[in-house]
FISEVO-436012 format. One record per residue (C-alpha): residue in three letters; x, y, z; residue number from 1. Coordinates in steps of 0.5 Angstrom, whole numbers, plus 500, padded with zeros to 3 digits. Layout:
+---------+-----+-----+-----+-----+
: residuo :  xx :  yy :  zz : num :
+---------+-----+-----+-----+-----+
:     ala :   X :   Y :   Z : NUM :
...
+---------+-----+-----+-----+-----+
//
This chain:
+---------+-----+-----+-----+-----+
: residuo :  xx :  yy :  zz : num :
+---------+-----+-----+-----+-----+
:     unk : 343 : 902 : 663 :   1 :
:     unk : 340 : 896 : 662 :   2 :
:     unk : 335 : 898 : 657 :   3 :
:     unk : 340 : 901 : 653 :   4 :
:     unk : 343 : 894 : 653 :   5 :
:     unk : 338 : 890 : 652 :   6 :
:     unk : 337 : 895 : 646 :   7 :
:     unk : 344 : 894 : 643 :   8 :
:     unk : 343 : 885 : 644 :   9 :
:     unk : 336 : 886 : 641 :  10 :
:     unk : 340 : 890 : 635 :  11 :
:     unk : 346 : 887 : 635 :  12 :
:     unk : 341 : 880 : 634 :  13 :
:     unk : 336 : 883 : 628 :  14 :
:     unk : 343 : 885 : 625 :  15 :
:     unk : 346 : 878 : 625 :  16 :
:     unk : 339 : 876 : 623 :  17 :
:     unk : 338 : 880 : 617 :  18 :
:     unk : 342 : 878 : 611 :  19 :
:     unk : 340 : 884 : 607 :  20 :
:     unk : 342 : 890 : 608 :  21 :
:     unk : 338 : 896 : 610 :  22 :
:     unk : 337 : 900 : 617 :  23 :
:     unk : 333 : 897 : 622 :  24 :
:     unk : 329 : 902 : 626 :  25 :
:     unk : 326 : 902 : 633 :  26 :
:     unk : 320 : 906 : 635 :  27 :
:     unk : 315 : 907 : 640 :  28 :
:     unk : 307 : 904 : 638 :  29 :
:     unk : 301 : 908 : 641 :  30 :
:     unk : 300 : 903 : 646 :  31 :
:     unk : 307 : 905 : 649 :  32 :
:     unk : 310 : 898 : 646 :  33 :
:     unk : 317 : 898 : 644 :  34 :
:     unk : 318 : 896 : 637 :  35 :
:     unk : 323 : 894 : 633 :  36 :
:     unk : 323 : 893 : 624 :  37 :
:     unk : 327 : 893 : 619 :  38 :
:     unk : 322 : 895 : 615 :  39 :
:     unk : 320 : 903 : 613 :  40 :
:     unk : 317 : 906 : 619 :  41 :
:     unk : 308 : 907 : 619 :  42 :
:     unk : 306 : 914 : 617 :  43 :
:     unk : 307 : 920 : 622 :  44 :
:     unk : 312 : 915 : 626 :  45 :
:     unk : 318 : 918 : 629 :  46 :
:     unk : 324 : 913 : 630 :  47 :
:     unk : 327 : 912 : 637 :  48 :
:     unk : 333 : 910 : 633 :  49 :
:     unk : 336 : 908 : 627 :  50 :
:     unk : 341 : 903 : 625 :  51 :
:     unk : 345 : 901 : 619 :  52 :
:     unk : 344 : 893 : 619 :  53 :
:     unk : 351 : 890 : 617 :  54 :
:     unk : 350 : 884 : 614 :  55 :
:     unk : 353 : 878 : 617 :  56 :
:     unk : 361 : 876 : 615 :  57 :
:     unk : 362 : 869 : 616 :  58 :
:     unk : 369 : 870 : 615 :  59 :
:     unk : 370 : 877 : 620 :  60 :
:     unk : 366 : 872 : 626 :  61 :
:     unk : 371 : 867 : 624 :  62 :
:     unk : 376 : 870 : 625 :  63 :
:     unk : 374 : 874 : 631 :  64 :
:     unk : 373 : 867 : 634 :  65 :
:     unk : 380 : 865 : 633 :  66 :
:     unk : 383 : 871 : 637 :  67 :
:     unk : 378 : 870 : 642 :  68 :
:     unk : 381 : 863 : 643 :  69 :
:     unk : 387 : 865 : 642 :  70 :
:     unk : 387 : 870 : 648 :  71 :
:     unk : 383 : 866 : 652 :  72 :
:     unk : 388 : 862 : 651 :  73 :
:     unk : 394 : 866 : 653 :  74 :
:     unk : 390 : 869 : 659 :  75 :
:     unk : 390 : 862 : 662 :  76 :
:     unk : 397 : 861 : 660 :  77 :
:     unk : 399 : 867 : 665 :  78 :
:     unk : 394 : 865 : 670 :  79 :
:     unk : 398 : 858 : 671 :  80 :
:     unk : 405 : 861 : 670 :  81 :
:     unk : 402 : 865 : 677 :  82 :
:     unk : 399 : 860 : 680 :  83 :
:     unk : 406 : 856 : 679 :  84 :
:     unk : 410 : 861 : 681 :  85 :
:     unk : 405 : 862 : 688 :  86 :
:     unk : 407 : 854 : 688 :  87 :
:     unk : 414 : 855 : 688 :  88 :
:     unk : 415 : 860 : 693 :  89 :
:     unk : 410 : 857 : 698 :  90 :
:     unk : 415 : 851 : 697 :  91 :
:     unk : 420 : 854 : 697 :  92 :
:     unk : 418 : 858 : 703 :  93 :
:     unk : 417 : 851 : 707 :  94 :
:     unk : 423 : 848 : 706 :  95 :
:     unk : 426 : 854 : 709 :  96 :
:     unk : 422 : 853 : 715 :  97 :
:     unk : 423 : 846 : 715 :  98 :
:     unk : 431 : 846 : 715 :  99 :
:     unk : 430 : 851 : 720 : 100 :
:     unk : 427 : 848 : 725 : 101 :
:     unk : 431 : 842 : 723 : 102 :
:     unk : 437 : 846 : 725 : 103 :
:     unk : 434 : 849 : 732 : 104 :
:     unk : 432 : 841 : 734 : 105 :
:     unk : 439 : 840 : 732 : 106 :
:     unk : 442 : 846 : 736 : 107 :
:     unk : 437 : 844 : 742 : 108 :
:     unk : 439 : 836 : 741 : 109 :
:     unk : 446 : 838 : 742 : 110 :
:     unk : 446 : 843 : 747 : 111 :
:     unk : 442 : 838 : 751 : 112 :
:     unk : 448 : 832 : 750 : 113 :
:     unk : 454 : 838 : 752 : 114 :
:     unk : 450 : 839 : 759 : 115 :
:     unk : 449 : 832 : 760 : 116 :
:     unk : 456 : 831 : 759 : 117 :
:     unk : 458 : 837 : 764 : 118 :
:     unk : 453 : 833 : 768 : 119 :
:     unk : 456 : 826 : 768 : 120 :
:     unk : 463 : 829 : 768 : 121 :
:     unk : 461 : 833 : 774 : 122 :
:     unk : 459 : 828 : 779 : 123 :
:     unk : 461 : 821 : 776 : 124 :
:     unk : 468 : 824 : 772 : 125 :
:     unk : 470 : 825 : 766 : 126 :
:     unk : 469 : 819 : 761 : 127 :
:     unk : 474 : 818 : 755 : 128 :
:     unk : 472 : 814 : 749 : 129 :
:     unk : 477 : 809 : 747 : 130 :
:     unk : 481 : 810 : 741 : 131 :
:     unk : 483 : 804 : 736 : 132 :
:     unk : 488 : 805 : 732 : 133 :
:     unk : 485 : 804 : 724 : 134 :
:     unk : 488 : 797 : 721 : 135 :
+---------+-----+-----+-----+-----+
//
């Protein structure tokens, strides 16, 4: 896998490289050594491979770029509309617990003044607050 990789960089690089157009041929030498050309191959040479070269479009790549930007750009925009949801709900999620807690403290707040007051009224008698009237 990674040779047939480093084929395909290797003839996608000789490809762009080369404005004309022709083949490029990939051969193996007596020595055991890769060799690429985009020349006629030497007499009683088998190609490995044969590749059409394609020659470079200045345009085709320009635009091909542009799309590529565009979706990266898209990509990026859906990952922060997750991250921002994530956020809102996380938030959203705290203040749920906070409120609750808020409300628990208020409940035990309450619940410990109305055994006070049962306390007080139990030994020392019940207590009336004044009432003014409004002016």
């Amino acid at each position: 896998m990674a040779s047939f990789t480093r084929v395909l960089i290797v003839l996608l690089v000789l490809g762009w490289a080369c404005g004309a157009s022709g083949q490029i041929y990939e051969w193996i030498d007596e020595d055991g050594i890769r060799r690429f050309t985009n020349k006629p191959l030497p007499a009683g040479v088998t190609p490995v491979a044969s590749v059409d070269e394609v020659p470079f479009d200045a345009l085709a790549d320009s635009a091909r770029r542009y799309l590529e930007s565009l979706e990266m750009q898209r990509l990026l925009e859906h990952w922060r509309m997750e991250r921002q949801i994530a956020m809102e709900q996380r938030d959203a999620e705290r203040r749920r617990l906070a409120e609750d807690l808020n409300l628990r403290r208020m409940a035990y707040q309450l619940e410990e003044a109305m055994r006070w007051n049962r306390f007080h009224d139990a030994y020392f008698g019940p207590s009336y607050v004044p009432v003014f009237p409004a002016r």
